[in-house]
C-alpha positions in Angstrom: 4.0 -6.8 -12.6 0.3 -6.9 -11.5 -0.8 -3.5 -9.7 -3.2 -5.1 -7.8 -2.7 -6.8 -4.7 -4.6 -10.0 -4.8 -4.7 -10.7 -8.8 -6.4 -13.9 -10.1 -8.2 -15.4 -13.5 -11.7 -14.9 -13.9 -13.8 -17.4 -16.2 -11.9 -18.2 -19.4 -10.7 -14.7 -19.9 -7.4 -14.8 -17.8 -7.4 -11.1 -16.8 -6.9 -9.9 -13.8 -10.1 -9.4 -11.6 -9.9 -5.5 -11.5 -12.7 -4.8 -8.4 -9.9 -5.9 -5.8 -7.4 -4.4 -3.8 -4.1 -2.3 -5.3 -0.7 -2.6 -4.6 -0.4 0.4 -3.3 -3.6 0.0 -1.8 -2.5 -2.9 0.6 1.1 -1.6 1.4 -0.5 1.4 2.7 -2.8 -0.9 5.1 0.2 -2.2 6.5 2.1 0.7 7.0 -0.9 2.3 9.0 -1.2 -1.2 10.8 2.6 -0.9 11.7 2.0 2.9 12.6 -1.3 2.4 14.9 0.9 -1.0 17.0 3.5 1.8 17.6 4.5 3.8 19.8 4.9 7.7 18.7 6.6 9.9 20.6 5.8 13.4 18.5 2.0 14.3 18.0 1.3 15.3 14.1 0.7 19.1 13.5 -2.0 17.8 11.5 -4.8 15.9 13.0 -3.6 12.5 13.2 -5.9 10.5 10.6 -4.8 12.5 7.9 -0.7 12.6 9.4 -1.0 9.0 9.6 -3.0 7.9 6.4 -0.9 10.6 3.9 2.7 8.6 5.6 0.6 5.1 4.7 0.5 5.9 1.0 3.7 8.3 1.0 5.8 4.9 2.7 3.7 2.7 0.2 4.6 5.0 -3.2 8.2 4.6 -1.8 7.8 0.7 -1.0 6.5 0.0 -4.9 9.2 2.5 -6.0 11.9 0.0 -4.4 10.5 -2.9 -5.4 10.5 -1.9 -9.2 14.6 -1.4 -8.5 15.1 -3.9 -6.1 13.0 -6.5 -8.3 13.8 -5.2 -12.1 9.9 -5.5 -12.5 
């Protein structure tokens, strides 16, 4: 299983380009996308950016988590 997001050859190497975006990396973008389109009715005790962005990458540790036992990879 490829941690990164986006993996692809580069030249005659056949490794995968390691400047792109993670796994974890773009399930957390989605996750805040999905959280910013909603509608929440509680305000954060914290201020929101960081509320919002440590759920992205808690939801996104949880979604690759999952996928290793949903997938067997």
């Amino acid at each position: 299983m490829s941690k990164y997001a986006f993996p692809h050859d580069i030249g005659h190497l056949h490794e995968p380009n390691t400047a792109g975006m993670t796994l974890r990396d773009y399930f957390a973008a989605q996750v805040i996308t999905g959280i910013f389109a909603g509608k929440w009715a509680q305000i954060p005790s914290q201020k929101p950016e960081v509320a919002f962005a440590d759920l992205s990458y808690l939801v996104a540790d949880e979604m690759i988590k999952r996928r290793v036992i949903v997938t067997g990879k």
